[in-house]
N, C-alpha and C positions, 0 to 999 in steps of 0.2 A: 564560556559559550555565549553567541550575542544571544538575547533575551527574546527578538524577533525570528532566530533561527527555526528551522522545522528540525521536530526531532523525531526520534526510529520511534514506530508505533502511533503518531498521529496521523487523525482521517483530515486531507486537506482538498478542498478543489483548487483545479488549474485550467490553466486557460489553455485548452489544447487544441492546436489547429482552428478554432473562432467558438470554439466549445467550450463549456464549463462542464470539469469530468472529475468525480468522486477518486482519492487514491490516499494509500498507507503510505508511512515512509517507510521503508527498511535497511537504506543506508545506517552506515554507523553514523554517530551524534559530530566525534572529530571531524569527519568529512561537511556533516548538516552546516559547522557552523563555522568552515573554514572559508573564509574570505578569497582564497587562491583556488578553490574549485566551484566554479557556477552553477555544478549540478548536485542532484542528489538522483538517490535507488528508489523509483516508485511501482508498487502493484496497481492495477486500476482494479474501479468495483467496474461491475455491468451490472444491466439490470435484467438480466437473462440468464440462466445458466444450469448444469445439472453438475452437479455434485461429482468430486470423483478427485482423483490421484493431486490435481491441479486446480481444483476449482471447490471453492465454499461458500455453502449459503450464509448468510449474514441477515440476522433482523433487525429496524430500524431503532428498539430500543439500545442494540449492542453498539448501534455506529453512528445514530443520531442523522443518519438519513432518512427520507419520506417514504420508503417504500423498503422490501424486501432486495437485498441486492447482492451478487456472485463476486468472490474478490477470485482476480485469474492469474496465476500466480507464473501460469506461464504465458501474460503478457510485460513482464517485467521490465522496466523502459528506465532510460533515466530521464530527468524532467530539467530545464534549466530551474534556477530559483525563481530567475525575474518573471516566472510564468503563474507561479504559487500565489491564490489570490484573496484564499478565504480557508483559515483554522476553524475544521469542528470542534463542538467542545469536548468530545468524546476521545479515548483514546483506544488501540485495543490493548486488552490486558496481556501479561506476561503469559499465559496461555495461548491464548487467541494467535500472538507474534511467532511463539515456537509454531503451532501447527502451520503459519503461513510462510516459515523459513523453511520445512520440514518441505514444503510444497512445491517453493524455488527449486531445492535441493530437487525433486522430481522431476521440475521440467528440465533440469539439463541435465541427469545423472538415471539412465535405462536400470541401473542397480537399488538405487535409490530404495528401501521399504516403504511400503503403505501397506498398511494395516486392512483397509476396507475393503 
């Protein structure tokens, strides 16, 4: 894998529409670091949100942003690379990545479990 790739589970910004906008990877790592696809699978944070099927709160010791902020799971996008501008140093943990795949899974599957 190139050493510069972004990989599944880091907090990265990008430069979205003239914004700089907080997002997870959740692409697989093959894809992150393949030279023949320009994009990758991202979540965005907000920095608003209420809790629920799709959406989780996040503090900024777990993500290494400034503030309290909502990852929305069912805004799920993909991102080119040549957009991605800044690695946080934080990553989420193997917990943290299951509840926000668990999430994905809800926003496109009405069958989907949640627990909450």
């Amino acid at each position: 894998m190139k050493s510069n790739a972004a990989r599944r589970g880091e907090i990265w910004y990008a430069n979205t529409g003239g914004k700089r906008h907080a997002m997870v990877v959740v692409s697989l790592d093959q894809r992150n670091a393949s030279e023949r696809v320009s994009s990758i699978l991202a979540v965005p944070f907000g920095s608003y949100g209420v809790e629920g099927p799709t959406t989780l709160r996040m503090e900024p010791g777990e993500t290494g942003l400034r503030e309290p902020s909502f990852l929305k799971a069912h805004f799920i996008t993909t991102v080119e690379k040549s957009v991605l501008i800044e690695r946080l140093p934080r990553m989420l943990s193997g917990l943290r990545m299951r509840e926000l795949i668990a999430m994905v899974n809800r926003a496109i599957d009405p069958d989907a479990p949640y627990p909450g």
